[in-house]
C-alpha positions in Angstrom: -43.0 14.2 74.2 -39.9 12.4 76.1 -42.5 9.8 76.4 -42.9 9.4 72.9 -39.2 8.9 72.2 -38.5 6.8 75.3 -41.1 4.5 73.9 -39.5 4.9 70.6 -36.0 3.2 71.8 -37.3 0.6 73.8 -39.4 -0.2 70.6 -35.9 -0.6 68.8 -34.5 -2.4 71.4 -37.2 -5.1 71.8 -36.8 -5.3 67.6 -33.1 -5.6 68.2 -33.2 -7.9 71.0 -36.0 -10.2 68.9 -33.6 -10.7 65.8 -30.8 -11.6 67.8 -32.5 -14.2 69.4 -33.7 -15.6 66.0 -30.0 -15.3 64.7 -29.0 -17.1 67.9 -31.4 -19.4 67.5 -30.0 -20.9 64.1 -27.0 -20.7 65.0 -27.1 -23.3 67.8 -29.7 -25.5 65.2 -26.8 -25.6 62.6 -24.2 -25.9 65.0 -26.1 -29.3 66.3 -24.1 -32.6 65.7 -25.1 -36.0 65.0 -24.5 -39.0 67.0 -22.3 -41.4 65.2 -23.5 -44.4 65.0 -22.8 -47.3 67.0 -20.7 -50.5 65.6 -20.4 -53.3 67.2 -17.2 -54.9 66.1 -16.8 -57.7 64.5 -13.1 -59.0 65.8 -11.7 -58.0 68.8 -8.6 -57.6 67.0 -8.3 -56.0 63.2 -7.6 -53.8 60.9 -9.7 -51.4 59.0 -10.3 -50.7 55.1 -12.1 -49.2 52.5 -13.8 -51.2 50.4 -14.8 -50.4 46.8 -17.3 -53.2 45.2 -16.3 -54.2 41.7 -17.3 -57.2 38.9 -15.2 -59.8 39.3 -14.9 -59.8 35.4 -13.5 -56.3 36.5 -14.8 -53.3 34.9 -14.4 -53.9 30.7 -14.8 -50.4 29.1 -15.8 -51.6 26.1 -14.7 -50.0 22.8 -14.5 -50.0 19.3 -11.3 -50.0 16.6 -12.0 -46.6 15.5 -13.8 -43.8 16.6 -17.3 -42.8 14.7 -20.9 -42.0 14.8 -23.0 -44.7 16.8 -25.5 -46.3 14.0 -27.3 -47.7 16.6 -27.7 -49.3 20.2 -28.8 -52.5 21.5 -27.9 -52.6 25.0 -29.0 -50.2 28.7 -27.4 -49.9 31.7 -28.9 -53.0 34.0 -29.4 -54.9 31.1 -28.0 -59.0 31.5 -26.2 -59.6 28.3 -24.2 -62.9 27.1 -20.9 -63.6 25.2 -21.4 -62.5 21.6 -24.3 -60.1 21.8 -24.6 -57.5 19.5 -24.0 -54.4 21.9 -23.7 -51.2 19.5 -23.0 -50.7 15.6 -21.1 -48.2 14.4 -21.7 -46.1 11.3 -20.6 -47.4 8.0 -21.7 -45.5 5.2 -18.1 -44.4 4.1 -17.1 -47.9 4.1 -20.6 -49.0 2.0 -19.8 -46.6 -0.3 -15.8 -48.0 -1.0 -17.3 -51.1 -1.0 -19.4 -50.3 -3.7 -16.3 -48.9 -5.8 -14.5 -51.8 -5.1 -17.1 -53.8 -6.8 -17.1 -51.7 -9.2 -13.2 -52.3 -9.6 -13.7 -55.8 -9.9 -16.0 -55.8 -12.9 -13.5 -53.5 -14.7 -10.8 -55.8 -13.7 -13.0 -58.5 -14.8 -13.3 -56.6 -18.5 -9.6 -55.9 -18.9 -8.7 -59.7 -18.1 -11.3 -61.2 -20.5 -9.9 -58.8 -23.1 -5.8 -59.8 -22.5 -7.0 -63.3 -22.5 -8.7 -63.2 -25.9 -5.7 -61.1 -26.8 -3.1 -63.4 -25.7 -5.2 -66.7 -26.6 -5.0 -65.2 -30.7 -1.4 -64.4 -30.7 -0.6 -67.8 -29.3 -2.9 -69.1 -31.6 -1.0 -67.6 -34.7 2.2 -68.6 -33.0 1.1 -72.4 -33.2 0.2 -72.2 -37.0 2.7 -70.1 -38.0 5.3 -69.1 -35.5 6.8 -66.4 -38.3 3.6 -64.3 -37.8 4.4 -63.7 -34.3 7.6 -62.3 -33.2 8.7 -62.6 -29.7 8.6 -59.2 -28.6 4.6 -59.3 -29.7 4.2 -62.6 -27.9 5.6 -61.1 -25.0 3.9 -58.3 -25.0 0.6 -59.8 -24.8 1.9 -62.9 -22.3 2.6 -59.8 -19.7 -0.3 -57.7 -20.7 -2.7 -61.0 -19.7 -0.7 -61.7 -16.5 -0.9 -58.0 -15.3 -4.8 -58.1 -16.1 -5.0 -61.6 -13.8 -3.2 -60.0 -11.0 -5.1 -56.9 -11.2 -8.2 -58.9 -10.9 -6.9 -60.6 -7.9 -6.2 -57.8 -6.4 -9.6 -56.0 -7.1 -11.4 -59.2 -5.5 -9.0 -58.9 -2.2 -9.9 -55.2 -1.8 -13.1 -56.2 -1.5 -12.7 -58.7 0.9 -10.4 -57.1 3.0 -13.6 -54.4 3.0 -16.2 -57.3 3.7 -14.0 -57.8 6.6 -13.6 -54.7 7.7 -17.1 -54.0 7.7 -17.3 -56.6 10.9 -15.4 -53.6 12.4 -18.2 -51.6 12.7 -19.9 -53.9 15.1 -19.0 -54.7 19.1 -20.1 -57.3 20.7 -20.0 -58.5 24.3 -16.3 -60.3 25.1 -18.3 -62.2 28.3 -21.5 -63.0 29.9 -22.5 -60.4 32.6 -24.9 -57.1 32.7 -24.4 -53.3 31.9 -22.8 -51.6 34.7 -23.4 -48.1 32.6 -24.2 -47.1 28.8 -24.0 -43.6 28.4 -24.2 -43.9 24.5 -27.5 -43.1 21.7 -27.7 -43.3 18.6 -25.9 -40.4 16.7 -23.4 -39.7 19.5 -19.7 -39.3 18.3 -17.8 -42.5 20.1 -14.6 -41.8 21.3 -12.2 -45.4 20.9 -10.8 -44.3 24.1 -14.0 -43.4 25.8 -15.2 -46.0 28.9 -19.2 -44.6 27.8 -20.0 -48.1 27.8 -19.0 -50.5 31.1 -19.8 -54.3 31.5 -18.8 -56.4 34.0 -19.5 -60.0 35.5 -22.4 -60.6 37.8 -20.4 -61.9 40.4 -19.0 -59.1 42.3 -15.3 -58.9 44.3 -15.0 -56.0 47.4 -11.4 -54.3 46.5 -10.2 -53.3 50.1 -7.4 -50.6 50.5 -5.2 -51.3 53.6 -2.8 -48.9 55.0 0.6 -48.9 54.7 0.8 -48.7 58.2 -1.1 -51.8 58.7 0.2 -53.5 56.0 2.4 -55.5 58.3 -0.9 -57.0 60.5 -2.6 -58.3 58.2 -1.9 -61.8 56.8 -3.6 -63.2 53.4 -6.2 -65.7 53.8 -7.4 -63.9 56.7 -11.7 -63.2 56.8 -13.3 -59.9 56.8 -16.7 -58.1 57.8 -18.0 -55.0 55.4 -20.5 -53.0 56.1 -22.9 -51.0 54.6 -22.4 -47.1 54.9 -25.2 -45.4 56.9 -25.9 -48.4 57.9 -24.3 -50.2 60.5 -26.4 -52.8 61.2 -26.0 -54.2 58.0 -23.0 -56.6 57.2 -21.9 -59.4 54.9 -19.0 -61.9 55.5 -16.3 -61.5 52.6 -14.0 -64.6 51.6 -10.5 -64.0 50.9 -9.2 -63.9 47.1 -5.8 -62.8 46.5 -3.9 -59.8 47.2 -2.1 -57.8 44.5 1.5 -57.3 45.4 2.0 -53.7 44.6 1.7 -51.0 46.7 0.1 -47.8 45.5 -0.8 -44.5 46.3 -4.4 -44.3 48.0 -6.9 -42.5 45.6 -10.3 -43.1 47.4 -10.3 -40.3 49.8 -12.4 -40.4 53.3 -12.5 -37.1 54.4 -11.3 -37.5 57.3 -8.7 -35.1 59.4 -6.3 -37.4 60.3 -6.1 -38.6 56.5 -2.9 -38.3 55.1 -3.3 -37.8 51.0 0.6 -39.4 50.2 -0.5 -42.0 52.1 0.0 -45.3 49.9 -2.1 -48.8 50.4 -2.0 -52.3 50.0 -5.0 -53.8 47.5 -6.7 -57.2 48.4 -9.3 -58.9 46.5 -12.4 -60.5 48.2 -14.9 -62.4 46.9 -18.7 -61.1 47.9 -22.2 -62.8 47.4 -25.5 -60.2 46.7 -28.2 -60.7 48.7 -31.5 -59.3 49.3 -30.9 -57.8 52.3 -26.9 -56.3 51.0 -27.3 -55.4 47.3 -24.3 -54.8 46.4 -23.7 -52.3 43.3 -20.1 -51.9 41.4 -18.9 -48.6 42.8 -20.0 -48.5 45.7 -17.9 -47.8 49.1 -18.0 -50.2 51.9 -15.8 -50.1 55.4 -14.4 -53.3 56.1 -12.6 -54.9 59.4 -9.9 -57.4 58.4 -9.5 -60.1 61.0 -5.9 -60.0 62.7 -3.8 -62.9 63.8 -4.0 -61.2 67.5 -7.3 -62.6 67.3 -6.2 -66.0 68.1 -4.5 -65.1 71.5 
């Protein structure tokens, strides 16, 4: 019987030892770290940036002059599209219908002017054969009654312009040549004026680097730069210089990394960047650059 119950724990313990080693086991698979990969530097002197790609049209959020239904959509994201393209209507049935009262308007206008002018044309007509038929208040009366018709008239057939006009409103078109960078409106969707649902940009593409406000005093405009593709080190493209923008501000692109500092504020320069087949480069996307330093030269 002590048999029975010593096998019984050792049993347990061979269960208990088995799991542990399992847990063990995944523990030291999760715990496992990568190797980072290798760059091979571009400068032997230089200072690093992040890169974020962007049109060189920069990135138009394209809108409308009043919010609405969408009537319908003529554009996709990746689409090329040229200056003056119909991109999306807006809904106009409101405005259809005022322009249909305003017509209307101007045909009642239209009545009540014909009428004054008859009106006025037979008093001024008595006048002229026999001015003692007419008195002056009467005269007067219908001389203002036919002017107020005419400028009613007038008015009516501006209305209805300014409608006409309006009605252009309702449809956006494209303000440059380019492509989509992303439509995230349909047909029926509520359009916010203030919305950026709808992005365009230039084909051409600049690489916006963020430099460090500690490094801001190293690097010197005109200076050429290396960026490379994340996750992928072997792949690089030559940036040429652009312009810097003279304004420090605080850095909103985060890394992740521990030694980042989040009040940490940085210096913006433009660069100009050419697609290729090997580096397509896509608005939005994060790049690492190396900015040459005059050190170089030593």
């Amino acid at each position: 019987m002590k048999k029975f119950y010593i096998w019984i724990i050792f049993s347990l313990i061979g269960v208990g030892i088995g799991i542990a080693a399992m847990f063990y086991d995944d523990m030291l698979k999760s715990s496992g770290t990568v190797a980072i990969p290798s760059v091979k530097l571009p400068f032997n002197s230089f200072i690093a940036g992040t890169g974020i790609v962007e049109a060189k049209s920069k990135n138009i959020a394209v809108s409308s002059s009043f919010s609405g239904i969408v009537k319908a959509v003529y554009v996709q994201s990746g689409e090329k599209i040229q200056k003056g393209m119909l991109l999306f209507e807006m809904d106009d049935t409101l405005l259809q219908s005022n322009i249909l009262i305003a017509q209307a308007g101007i045909k009642a206008a239209e009545a009540t002017f014909i009428s004054a002018k008859h009106h006025f044309e037979l008093i001024e007509n008595f006048k002229n054969v026999s001015p003692q038929m007419v008195t002056k208040e009467k005269y007067m009366q219908a001389q203002d009654h036919f002017h107020e018709a005419k400028e009613l008239l007038e008015v009516s057939k501006t209305k209805l312009a300014a409608l006409k006009e309006q009605s252009n409103l309702y449809k956006v078109y494209s303000p440059i040549d380019g492509i989509v960078l992303r439509s995230e409106i349909s047909r029926g969707d509520f359009f916010d004026s203030r919305s950026n649902a709808l992005l365009i940009g230039s084909e051409r593409v600049n690489v916006r680097v963020s430099i460090n406000e500690y490094d801001i005093s190293k690097f010197k405009p005109g200076t050429k730069a290396v960026a490379y593709l994340r996750g992928n080190t072997k792949k690089n493209i030559g940036l040429k210089y652009a312009y810097t923008i003279p304004y420090v501000v605080p850095k909103t692109n985060l890394t992740g990394r521990s030694t980042e500092r989040t009040d940490t504020r940085v210096l913006q320069v433009i660069y100009a960047a050419e697609r290729t087949k090997t580096f397509p480069l896509y608005v939005g996307e994060q790049l690492d650059v190396f900015i040459q330093t005059p050190e170089q030269e030593k």
